[in-house]
N, C-alpha and C positions, 0 to 999 in steps of 0.2 A: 624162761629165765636161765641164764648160761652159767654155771660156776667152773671155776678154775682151779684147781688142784693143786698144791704146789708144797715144797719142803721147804722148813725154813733154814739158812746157811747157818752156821757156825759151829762149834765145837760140837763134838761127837763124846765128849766125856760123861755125860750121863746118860748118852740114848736116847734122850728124849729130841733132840735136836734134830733128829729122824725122821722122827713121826707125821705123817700125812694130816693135812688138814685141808678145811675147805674151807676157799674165800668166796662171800656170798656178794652181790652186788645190794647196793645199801638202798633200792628199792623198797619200803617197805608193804609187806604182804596183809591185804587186809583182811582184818579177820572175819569167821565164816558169820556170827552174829552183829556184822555191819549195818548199820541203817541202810545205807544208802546202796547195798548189794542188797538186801530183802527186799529196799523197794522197786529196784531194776528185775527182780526174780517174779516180783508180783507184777508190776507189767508184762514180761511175758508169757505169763498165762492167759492174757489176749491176746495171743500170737494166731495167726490164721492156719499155721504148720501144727500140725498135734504133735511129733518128735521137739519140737520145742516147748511146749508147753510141757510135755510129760519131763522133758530136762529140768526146765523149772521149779514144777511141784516135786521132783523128787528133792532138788538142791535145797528145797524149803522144809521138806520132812526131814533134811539130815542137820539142819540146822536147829527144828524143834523150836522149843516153848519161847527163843525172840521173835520168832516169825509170826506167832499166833495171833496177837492184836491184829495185824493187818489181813489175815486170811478170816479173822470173827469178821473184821466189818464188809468182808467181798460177801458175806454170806446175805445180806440185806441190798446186794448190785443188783440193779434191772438187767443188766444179763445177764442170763439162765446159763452160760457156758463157765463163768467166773464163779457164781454160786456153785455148780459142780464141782471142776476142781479144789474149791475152796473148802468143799465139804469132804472131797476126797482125798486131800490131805490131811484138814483136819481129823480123819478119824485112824490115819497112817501115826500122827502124832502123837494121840491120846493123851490130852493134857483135862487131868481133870474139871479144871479151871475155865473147859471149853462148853461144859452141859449147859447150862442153859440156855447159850445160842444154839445148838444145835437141836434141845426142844421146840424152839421158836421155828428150826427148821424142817421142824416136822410137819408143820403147816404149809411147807411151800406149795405155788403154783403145779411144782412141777412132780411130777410123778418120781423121778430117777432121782433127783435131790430130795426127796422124801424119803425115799429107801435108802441112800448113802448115809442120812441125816440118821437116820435108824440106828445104818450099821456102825455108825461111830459111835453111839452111844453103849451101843451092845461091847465095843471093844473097851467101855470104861466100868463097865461090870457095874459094881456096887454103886460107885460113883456118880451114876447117871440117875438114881433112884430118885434120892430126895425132889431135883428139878423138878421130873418128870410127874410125881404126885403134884408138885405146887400148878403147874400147868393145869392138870386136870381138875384139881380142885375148884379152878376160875374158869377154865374153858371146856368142861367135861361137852358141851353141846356141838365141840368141832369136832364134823368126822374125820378129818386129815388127823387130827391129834389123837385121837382113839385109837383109829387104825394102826398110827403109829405106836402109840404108845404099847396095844396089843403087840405088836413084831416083836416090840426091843424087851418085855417084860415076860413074856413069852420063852424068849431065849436065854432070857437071865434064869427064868424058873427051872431050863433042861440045866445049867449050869451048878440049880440050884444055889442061888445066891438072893432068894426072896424069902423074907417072916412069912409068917401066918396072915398078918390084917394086909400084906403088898398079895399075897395071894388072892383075895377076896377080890383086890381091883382089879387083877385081873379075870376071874370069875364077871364082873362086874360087866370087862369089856367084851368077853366071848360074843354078846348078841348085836356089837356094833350099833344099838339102838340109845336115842337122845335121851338119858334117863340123869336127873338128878343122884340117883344111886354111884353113878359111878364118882362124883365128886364128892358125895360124903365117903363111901370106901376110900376115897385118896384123902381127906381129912383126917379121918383115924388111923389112914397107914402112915404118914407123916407123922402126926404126932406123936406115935408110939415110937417111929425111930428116934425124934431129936430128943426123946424123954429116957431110951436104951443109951444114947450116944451124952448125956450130961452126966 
């Protein structure tokens, strides 16, 4: 986009007549949280170039919480390379509002989007908790959900940002074994927070 600099003519009795300005071309510039630029940004993250795809999901993390709806639903795509990205920005983001899809994605197929799915949840600290118990409370019998849910609870406790009864669930998931224990510990750690938080 080329701008032209220019003075404006006439009288010089207040000085301001001087003064430099810049004339812009009446193009208008669209802005970053555009539909129709997020959904061009998400198509290129099936780009077959990784230097374009990494252009992509960066342009989507600086653009943030418009971009999010559409990078939640790549996270349910039959392609493993789009759920990737999808998770690895989402957790560049850290939009609250993204937990408990990316519990859901704690379950994936794939090994490396399980662990992404982790790590983004670990970057919402507190935020990721409450999900994370309701998950287990219904699906305490998935070992992708345990495992995960051990990683990201795990490192919330180094941060120390777990109660007492979120402690016990993770106690619960140390032996990684199919135990109805672990979904009632996630029952009473749950309700002891939405009953701190009323």
């Amino acid at each position: 986009m080329k701008t032209v600099s220019y003075r404006e003519s006439g009288s010089n009795t207040s000085g301001d007549d001087s003064r430099s300005r810049v004339l812009f071309n009446k193009k208008r510039i669209k802005p970053m949280n555009n539909s129709e630029y997020i959904e061009k940004l998400i198509s290129q993250l099936q780009s077959d170039e990784g230097t374009e795809r990494q252009r992509a999901r960066k342009a989507l993390v600086r653009i943030g919480k418009p971009a999010v709806p559409l990078l939640v639903d790549l996270l349910t795509h039959e392609n493993d390379l789009l759920r990737w990205e999808a998770c690895k920005a989402l957790g560049s983001i850290s939009d609250p509002g993204t937990a408990a899809p990316l519990v859901h994605a704690l379950s994936d197929s794939s090994m490396e989007i399980r662990w992404l799915a982790g790590e983004a949840l670990i970057s919402l600290g507190e935020d990721a908790v409450n999900e994370l118990l309701r998950a287990l409370e219904i699906n305490f019998n998935s070992v992708f959900l345990r495992e995960g849910a051990h990683h990201v609870l795990h490192a919330l406790e180094r941060q120390k940002l777990l109660d007492k009864k979120t402690l016990n669930v993770l106690d619960s998931l140390r032996y990684l074994q199919p135990s109805i224990s672990v979904g009632v510990a996630a029952k009473e750690a749950l309700e002891s927070l939405l009953q701190h938080s009323e």
